[in-house]
C-alpha positions in Angstrom: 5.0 128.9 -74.6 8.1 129.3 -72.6 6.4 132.9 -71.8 3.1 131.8 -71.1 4.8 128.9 -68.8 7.1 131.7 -66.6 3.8 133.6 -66.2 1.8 131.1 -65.0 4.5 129.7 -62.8 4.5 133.8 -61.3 0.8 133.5 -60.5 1.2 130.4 -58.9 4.2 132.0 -56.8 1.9 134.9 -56.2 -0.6 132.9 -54.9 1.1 130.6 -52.5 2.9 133.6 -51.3 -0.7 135.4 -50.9 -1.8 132.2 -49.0 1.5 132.3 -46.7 0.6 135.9 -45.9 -3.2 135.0 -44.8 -2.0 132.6 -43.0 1.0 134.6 -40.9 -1.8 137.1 -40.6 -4.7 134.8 -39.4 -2.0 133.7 -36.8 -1.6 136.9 -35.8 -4.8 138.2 -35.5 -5.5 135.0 -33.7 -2.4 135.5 -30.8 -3.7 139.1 -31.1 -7.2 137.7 -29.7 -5.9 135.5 -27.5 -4.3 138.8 -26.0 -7.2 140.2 -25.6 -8.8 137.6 -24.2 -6.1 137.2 -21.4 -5.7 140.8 -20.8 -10.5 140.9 -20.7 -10.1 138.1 -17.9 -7.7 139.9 -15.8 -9.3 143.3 -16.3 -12.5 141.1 -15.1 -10.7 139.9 -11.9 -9.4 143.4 -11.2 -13.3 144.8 -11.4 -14.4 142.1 -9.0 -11.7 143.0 -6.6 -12.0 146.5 -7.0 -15.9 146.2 -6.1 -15.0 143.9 -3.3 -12.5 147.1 -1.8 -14.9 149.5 -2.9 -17.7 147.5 -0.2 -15.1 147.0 2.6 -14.6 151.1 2.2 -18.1 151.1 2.7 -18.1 148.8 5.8 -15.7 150.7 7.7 -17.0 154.3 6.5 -20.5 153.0 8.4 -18.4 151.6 11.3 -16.3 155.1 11.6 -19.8 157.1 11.5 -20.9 154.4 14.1 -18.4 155.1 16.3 -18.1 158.7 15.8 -21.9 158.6 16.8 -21.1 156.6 20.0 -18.2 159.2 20.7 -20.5 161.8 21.0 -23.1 159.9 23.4 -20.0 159.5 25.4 -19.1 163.0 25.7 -22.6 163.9 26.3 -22.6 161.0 29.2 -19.4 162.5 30.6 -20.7 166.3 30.3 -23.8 165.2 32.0 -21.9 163.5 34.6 -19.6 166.4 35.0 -22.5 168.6 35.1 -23.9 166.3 38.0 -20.6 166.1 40.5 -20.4 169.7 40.1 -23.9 170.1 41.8 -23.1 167.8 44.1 -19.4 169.2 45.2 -21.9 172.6 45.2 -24.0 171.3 47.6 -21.8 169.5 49.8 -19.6 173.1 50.0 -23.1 174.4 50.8 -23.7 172.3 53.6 -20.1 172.4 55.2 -19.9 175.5 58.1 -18.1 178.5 57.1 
């Protein structure tokens, strides 16, 4: 009996400490998700800010071609111009006596 009592009593140990476990574990698997979870909303917030940068880069990439493009108008306007005073300082050293 006394046998049969000590074993029983073992199982019954067993199992509470098997229960003790499962729950130590199903708290950490629990804080382990919560984890997770934290770490998924901040990756979430980096990706929107990320694509927010990634549109601005685009802004001022079309703003820098823009203005690269209106550079080059201006040079063109300023060679033209050139081009023009030079014909007239051509013709006015033309005109003027020897």
């Amino acid at each position: 009996m006394r046998f049969a009592t000590a074993v029983e009593n073992e199982l019954i140990q067993i199992r509470a400490d098997q229960m003790e476990l499962g729950q130590r574990l199903t708290e950490r698997v629990n804080g382990v998700a919560n984890e997770v979870k934290a770490l998924d909303a901040k990756v979430t917030s980096l990706d929107a800010k990320v694509t927010s940068l990634d549109t601005k880069v685009d802004e001022v990439k079309a703003e820098v071609h823009e203005v690269k493009t209106e550079m080059y108008d201006v040079k063109a306007d300023i060679r033209e111009f050139k081009t023009d005073v030079m014909g007239v300082l051509i013709d006015i050293q033309r005109r003027l006596p020897a």
